[in-house]
SEVEX-629611 format. One record per atom (N, C-alpha, C, O): x, y, z; residue in one letter. Coordinates in steps of 0.02 Angstrom, whole numbers, plus 32768, in hexadecimal, padded with zeros to 4 digits. Atoms other than C-alpha are relative to their C-alpha. Layout:
XYZA ...
//
This chain:
801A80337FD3X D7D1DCF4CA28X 7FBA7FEB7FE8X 7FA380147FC1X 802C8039801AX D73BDC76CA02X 7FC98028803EX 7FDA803B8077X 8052800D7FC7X D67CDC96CA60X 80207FDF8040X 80318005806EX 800480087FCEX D6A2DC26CADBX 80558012802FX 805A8010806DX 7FB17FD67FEAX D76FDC6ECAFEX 7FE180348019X 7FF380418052X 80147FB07FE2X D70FDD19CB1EX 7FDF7FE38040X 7FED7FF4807AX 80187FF27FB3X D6A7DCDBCB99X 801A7FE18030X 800E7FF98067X 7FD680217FD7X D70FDC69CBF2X 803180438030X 803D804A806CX 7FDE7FC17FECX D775DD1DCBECX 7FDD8034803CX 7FF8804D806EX 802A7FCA7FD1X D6EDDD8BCC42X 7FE47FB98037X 7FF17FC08073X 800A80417FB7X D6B3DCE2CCB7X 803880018038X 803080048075X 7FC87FFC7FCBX D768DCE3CCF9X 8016804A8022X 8040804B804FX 7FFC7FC48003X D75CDDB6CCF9X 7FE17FF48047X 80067FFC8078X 803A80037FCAX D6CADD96CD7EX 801A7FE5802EX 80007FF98063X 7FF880517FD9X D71BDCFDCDDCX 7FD97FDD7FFDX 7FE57FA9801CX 8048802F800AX D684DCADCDBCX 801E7FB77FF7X 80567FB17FDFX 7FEC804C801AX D68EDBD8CDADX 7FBF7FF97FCCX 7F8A801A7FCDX 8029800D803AX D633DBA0CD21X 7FB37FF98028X 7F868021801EX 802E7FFF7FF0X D5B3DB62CD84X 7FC3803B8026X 7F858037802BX 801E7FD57FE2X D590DC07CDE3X 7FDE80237FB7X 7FA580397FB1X 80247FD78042X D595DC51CD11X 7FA87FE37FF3X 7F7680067FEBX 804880278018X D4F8DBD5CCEDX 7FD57FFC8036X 7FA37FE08021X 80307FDE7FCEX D496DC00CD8DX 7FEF803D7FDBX 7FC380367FB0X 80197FD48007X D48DDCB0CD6AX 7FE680027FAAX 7FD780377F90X 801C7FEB8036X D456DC89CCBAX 7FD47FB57FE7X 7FBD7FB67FADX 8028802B8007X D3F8DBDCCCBFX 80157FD67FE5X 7FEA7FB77FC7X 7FE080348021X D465DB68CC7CX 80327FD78037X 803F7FE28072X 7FD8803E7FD1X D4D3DAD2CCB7X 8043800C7FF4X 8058801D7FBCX 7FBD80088011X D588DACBCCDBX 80147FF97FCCX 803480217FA9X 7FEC801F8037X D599DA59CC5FX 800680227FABX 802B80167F7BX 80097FE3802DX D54ADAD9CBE9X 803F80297FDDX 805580237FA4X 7FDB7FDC7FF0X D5C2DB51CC0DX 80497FE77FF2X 8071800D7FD6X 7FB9804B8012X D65ADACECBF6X 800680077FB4X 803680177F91X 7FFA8019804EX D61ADAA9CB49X 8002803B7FDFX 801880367FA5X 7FEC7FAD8023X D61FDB76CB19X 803F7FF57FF7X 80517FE07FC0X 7FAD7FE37FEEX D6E1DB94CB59X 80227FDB7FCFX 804D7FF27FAAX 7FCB801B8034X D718DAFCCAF4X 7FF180127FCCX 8029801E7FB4X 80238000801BX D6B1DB20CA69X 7FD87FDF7FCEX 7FCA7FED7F94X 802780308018X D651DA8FCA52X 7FCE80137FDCX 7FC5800A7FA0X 802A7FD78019X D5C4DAF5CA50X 7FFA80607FF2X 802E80807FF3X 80107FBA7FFFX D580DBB5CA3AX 7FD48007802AX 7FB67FD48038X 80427FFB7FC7X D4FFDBFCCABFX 7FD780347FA0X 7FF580437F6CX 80277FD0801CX D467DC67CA57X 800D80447FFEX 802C80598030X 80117FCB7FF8X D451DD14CA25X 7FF8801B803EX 8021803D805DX 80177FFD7FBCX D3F2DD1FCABBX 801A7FF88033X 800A801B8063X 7FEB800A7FB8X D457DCD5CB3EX 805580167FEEX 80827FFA800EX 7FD57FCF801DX D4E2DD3ECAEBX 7FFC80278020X 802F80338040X 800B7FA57FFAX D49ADDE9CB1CX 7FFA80008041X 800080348062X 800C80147FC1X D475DD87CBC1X 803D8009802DX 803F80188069X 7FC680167FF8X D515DD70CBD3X 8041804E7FFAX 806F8060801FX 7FEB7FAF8005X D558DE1FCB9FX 7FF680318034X 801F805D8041X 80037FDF7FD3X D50ADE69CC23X 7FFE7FFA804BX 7FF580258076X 7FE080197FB7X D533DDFDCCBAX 8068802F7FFCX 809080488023X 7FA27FEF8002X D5F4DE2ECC6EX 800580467FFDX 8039805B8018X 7FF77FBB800DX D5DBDEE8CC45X 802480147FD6X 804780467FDDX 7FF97FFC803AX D602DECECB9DX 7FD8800A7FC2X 7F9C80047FD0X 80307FFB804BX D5B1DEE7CAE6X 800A7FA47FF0X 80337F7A8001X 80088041800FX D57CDE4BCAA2X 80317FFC7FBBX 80437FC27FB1X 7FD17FF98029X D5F0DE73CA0DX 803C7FDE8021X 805E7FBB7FFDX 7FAF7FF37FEAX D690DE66CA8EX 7FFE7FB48002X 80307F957FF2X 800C805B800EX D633DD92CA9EX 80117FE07FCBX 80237FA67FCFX 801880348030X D62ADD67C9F1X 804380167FC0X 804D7FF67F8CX 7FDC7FDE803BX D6B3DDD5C98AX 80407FD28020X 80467FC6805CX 7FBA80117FEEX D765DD7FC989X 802B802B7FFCX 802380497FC7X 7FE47FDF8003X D7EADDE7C9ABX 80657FE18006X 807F7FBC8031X 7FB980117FEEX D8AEDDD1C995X 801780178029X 800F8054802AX 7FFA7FD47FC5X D8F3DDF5CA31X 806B80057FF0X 809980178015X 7FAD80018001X D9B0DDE4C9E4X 800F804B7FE8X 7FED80617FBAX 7FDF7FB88008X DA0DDE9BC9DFX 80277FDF7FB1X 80457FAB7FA5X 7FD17FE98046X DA4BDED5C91CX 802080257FFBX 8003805B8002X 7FC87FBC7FF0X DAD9DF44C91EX 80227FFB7FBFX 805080217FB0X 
//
């Protein structure tokens, strides 16, 4: 999954609406919009910000992972 797939992932973990995500971290809905699709990237910084509203490593944000089973 992509930066903004993860957090869309842990945003919907929370129930959080986008707009409640960008309150607790100073940004705009809209911001938050343009992550999930991945228009854009958020910072380092609002990464780690972001890691610890979710109770994740900032690794689990930024690493892609295949989530398809190999047998």
């Amino acid at each position: 999954m992509s930066v903004g797939q993860n957090i869309r992932f842990y945003r919907k973990m929370l129930g959080w609406s986008q707009d409640r995500l960008g309150e607790e971290i100073g940004v705009s809905d809209k911001t938050i919009s343009s992550w999930e699709v991945d228009r854009t990237e958020p910072s380092m910084g609002v990464i780690q910000k972001l890691a610890e509203i979710f109770g994740c490593d900032t690794s689990d944000l930024v690493n892609s992972y295949d989530n398809s089973i190999k047998e």
